[in-house]
N, C-alpha and C positions, 0 to 999 in steps of 0.2 A: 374305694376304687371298685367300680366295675365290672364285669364278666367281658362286656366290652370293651374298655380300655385295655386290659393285658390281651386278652383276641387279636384287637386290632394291632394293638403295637408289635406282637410275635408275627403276624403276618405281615408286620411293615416293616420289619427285619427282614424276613426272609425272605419278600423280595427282591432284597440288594444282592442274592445271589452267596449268601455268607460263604466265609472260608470255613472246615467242618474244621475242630479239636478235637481229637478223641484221646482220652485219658483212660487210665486205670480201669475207672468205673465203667468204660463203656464193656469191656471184655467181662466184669465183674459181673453185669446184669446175665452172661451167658455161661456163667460155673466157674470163669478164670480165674486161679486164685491171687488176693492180692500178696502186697507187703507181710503180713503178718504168718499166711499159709507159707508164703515161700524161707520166710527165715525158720519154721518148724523144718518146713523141708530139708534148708541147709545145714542145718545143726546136725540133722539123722543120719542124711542120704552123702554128704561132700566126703570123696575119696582123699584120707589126709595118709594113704599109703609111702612110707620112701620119703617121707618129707624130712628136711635137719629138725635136730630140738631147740632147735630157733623158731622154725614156720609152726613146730605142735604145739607150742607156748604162744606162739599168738593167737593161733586157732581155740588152744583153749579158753585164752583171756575173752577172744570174739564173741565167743557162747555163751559166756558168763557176761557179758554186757547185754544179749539178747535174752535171755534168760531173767534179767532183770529190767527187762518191759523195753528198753530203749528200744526203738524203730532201725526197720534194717540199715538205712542210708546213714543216720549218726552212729550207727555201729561201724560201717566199714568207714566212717571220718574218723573217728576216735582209734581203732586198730591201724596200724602199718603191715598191713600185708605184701610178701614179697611176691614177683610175677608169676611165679610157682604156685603158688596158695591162690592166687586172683586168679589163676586158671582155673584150678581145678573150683570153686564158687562158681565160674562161669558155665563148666561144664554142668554140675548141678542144677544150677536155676537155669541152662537150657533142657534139660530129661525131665524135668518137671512139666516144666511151659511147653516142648512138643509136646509131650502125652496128652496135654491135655488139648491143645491147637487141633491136635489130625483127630479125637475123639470128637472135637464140635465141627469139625470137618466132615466126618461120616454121620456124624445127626443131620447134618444140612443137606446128605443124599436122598434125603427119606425125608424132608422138609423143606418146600420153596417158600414158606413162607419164614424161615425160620431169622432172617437180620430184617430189623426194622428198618436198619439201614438202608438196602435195595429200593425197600420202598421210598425212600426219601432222596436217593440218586436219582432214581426212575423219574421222580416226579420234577427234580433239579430239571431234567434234561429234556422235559417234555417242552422247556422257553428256547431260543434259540443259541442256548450257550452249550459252547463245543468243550471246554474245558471245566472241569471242577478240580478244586484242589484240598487236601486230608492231611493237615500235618499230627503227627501222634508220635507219643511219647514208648509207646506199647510194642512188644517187638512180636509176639504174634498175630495169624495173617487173616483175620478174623474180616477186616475191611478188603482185601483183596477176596476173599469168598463173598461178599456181600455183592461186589462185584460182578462177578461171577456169577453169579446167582440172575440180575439186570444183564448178563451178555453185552456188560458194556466193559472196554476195554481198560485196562488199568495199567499204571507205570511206575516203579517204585525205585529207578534209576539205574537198570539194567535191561539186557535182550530179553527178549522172548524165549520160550524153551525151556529143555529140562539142566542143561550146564550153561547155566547165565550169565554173560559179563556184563562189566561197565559200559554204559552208555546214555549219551548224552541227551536231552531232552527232545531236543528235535532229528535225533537219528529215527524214531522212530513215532509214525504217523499214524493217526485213524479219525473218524469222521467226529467221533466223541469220546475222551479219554478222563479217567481219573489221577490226577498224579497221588502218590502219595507217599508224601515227604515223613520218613522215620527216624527222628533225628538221634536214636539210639539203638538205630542195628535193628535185624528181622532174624526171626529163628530161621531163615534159608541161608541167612548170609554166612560164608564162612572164608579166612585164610589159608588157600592151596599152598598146597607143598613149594607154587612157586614164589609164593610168598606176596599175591595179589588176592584182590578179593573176588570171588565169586559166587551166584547166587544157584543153591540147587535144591529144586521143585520138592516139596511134602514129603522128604523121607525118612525115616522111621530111625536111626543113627547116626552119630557123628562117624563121616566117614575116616579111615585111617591116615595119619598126615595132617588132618583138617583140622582146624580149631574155630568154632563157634564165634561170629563176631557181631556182639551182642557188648550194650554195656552195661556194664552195675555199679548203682548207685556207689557214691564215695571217691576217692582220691584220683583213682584212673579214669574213671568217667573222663574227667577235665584234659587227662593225657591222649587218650585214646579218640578224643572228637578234634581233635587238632590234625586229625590225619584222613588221609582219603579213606572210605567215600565219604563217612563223614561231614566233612569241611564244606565238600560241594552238598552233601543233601544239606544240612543245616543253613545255609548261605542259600540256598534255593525256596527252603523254607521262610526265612527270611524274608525275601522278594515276596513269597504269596501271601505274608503278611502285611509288607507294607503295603501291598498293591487293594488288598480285599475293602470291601465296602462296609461288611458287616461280620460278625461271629458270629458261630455257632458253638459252644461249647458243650460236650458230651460229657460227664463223670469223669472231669478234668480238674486237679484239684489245685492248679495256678503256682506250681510248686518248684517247676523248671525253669533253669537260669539261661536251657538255649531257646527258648519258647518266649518266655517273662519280659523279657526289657522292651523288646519291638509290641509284643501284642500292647504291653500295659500303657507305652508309649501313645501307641494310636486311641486307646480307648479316653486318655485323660487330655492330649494335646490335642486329638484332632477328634473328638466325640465320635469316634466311631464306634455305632451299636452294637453292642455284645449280649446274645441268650446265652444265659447258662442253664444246662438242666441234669441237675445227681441227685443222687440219693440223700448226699449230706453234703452242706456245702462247708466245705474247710474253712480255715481260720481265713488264709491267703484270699481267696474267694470273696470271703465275706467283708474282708477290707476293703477290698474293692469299689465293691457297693455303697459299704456306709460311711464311708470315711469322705465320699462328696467328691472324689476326684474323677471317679466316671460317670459321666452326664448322660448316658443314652443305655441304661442298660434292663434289662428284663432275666431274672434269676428264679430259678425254681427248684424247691427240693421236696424229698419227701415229707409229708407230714409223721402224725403220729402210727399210723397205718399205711400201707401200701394205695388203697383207695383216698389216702389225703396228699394233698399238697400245701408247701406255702408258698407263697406269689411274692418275690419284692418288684418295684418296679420305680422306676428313674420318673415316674408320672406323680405316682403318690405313695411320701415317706412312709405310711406303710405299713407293714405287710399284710397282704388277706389270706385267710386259710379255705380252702377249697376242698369242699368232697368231691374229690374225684383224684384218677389219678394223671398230672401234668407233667410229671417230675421224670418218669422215664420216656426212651424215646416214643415206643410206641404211644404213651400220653400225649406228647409231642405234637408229635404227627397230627391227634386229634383236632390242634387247636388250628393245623397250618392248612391240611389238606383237605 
């Protein structure tokens, strides 16, 4: 294969205008910690104050399943935790995730070039399409600064403002917007006292009353996206998947069940082209590819170095290794823009 086969076919994706995925990875490439930093976290930092010796006996069994290598999402499938203990996990892995969201926040003050992102909206928006849409699995607001950054407008299914409600997509208008569909919660979102959800802007504590709504992986997950806003951002999500032309996928590791059934669907029934580009492509991922059931696809990960890549490609079985780097976004970018 070529230099020019995977060129041409990455930029004959891109311009079907793809729907972005942003995964794990994409926050990873910018210090966010993943899976494994947040379950050290939960172990240290989760308040098991005042709890029954029913909830410290699960908590301690939970630890000791983490402890012994298992990953945090079969950990919290394997323990029953009661709504008590699942809060306060939720509180934790959200003190974690702001600290570090508002730290890559105030890097970005002192840094316009700092999301590769921006550049890749910017350049999205320079054809004459007024909408782009970002569905992501990732609850900090990393894609809304990137945003930010391009002064181009972004919606994540709420007002405008610093005490944000519910609102529906076309309450609110602009000449070129970003949706972006978070199909499990943003570190803004939270339950008021009145017991509705509302969104409020980068600040520094969970307010008093308020509880985090944010989901974590395992049992509640599955309960908690049955309920607004949820239901509607997923279902929204949804639509901009079936509607999209092509993928883009960001250090997204094909792992989610509200994401998976429609993306996988289009990519195998109706060959709609799908980039993937991470550091490492997961097992799910890489089924994808070689198992023959998606027909149009271009994946890239990193090589043995940061300056390699490996190239599969839906053109020819395969793969090339590349020096250079392809595999993050800003590699990316090299190949499109």
């Amino acid at each position: 294969m070529s230099d020019v086969n995977y060129q041409k076919q990455a930029q004959d994706y891109y311009s079907k205008a793809p729907l972005i995925i942003l995964g794990s990875g994409a926050s990873a490439a910018h210090g966010m910690s993943g899976m494994g930093a947040l379950a050290k976290h939960l172990t240290a930092k989760t308040d098991i104050s005042g709890l029954s010796a029913g909830e410290i006996e699960a908590w301690k069994k939970f630890c000791e399943v983490l402890d012994s290598g298992i990953d945090l999402e079969s950990a919290l499938h394997q323990v029953a935790v009661t709504e008590e203990l699942n809060s306060r996990i939720i509180k934790a892995t959200w003190s974690l995730i702001n600290a570090e969201d508002i730290h890559i926040f105030n890097e970005s003050l002192q840094n316009q070039a700092m999301f590769p992102l921006s550049r890749l909206l910017h350049h999205m928006f320079k054809s004459s399409l007024s909408k782009l849409n970002i569905v992501t699995t990732n609850y900090d607001r990393l894609a809304e600064y990137a945003c930010d950054q391009e002064r181009i407008h972004h919606y994540t299914g709420f007002t405008h403002g610093f005490f944000r409600q519910l609102a529906v997509p076309n309450e609110i208008n602009s000449a070129r917007r970003v949706n972006i569909w978070k199909v499990h919660g943003s570190l803004d979102w939270f339950k008021s006292p009145l017991e509705d959800i509302v969104a409020l802007s980068n600040i520094q504590g969970i307010p008093a009353s308020y509880k985090p709504e944010i989901v974590t992986p395992g049992t509640q997950k599955y309960q908690t996206t049955h309920l607004e806003p949820y239901r509607s951002i997923i279902n929204n999500a949804d639509q901009a998947i079936t509607a999209a032309n092509s993928y883009l996928c960001i250090g997204y590791g094909f792992n989610d069940e509200h994401i998976q059934p429609k993306l996988m669907a289009r990519c195998q029934r109706q060959n709609t082209p799908i980039t993937i580009i991470t550091y490492a492509l997961s097992v799910a991922a890489r089924k994808l590819i070689t198992d023959g059931k998606a027909q149009n696809y271009l994946a890239i990960e990193r090589g043995a170095t940061d300056e390699q890549s490996i190239v599969y490609s839906s053109l020819d079985k395969t793969p090339v290794t590349v020096e250079k780097n392809l595999w993050s976004l800003e590699g990316y970018l090299s190949l499109i823009i």
